[in-house]
C-alpha positions as CSV (number, residue, x, y, z in Angstrom):
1,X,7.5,5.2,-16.4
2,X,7.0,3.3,-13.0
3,X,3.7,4.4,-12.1
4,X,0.4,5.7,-13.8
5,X,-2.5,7.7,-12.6
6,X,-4.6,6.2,-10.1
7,X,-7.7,4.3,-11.2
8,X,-10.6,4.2,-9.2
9,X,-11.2,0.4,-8.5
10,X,-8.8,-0.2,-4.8
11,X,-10.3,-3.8,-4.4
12,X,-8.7,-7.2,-5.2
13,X,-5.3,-5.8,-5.7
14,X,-2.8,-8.3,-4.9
15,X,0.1,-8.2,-7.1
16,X,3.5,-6.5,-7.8
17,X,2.2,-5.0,-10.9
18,X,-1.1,-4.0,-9.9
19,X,-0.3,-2.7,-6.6
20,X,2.4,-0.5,-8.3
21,X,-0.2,0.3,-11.0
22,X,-2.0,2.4,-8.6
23,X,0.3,4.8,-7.4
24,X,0.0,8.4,-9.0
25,X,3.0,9.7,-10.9
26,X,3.7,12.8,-8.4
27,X,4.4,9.9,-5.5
28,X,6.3,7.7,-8.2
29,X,9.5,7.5,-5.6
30,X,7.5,4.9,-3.2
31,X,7.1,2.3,-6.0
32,X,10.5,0.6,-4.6
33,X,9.6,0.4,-1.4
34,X,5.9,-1.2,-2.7
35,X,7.6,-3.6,-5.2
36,X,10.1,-4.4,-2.2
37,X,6.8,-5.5,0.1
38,X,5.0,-7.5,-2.6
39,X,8.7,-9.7,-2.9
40,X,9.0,-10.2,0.9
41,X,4.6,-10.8,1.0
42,X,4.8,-14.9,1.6
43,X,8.2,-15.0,3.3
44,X,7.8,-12.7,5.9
45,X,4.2,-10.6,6.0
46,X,5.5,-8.5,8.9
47,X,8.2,-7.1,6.8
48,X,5.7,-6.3,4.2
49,X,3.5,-4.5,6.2
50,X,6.4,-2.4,7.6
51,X,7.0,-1.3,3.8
52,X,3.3,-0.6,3.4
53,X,3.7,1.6,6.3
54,X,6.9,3.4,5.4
55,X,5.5,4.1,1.9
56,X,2.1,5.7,3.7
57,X,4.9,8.0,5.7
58,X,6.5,8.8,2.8
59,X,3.4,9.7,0.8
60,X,2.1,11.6,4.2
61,X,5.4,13.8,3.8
62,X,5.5,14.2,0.3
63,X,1.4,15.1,0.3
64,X,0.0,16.0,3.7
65,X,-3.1,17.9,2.2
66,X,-3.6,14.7,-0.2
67,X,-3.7,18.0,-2.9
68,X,-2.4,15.8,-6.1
69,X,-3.6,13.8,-8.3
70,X,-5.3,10.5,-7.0
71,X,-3.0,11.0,-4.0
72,X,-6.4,10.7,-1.7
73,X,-8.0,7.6,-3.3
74,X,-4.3,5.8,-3.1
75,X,-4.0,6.8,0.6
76,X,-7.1,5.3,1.3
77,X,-6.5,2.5,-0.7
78,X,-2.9,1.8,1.8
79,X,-4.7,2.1,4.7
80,X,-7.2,-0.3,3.6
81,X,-4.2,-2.9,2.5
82,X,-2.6,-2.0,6.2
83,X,-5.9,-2.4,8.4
84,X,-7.3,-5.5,6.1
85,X,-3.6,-6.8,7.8
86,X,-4.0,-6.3,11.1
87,X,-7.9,-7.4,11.2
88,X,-6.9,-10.6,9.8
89,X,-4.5,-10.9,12.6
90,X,-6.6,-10.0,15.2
91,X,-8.9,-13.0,14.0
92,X,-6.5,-15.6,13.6
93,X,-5.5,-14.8,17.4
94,X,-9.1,-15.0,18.7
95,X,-9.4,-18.5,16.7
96,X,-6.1,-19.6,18.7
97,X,-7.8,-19.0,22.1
């Protein structure tokens, strides 16, 4: 099985495995598309936030009331990933002015 039900602990997730760990079984079709952004991660970050973003789309699609299992927590967790990007972006570009 790809995927497991979600645990509650969404910080300090950084790899393949654990990232993948989290998703809940009913979204178990997104696990590609997250084991495809942990790859790209350190060779091109843009790319990987793209997937991040086209897995929270997909799970958006597949769950819009967030009704299943852990579906909620691991949406929140995603956006966290996604916004933890772009602040960290936004600070490296004020430290370059």
């Amino acid at each position: 099985n790809l995927s497991r039900a979600i645990t509650m602990r969404t910080e300090g997730f950084s790899g393949e495995e654990e990232e993948s760990e989290l998703v809940p079984s009913s979204l178990a079709p997104i696990v590609p598309i997250l084991r495809a952004a942990n790859a790209i991660e350190d060779e091109n970050p843009r790319v990987a936030y793209l997937c991040r973003f086209t897995a929270f789309e997909k799970v958006h699609k597949m769950d819009p009331n967030s009704s299943g299992r852990g579906v909620r927590q691991f949406k929140t967790y995603l956006l966290h990933r996604l916004e933890k990007v772009c602040i960290t972006k936004l600070l490296a570009a004020k430290a370059e002015d």
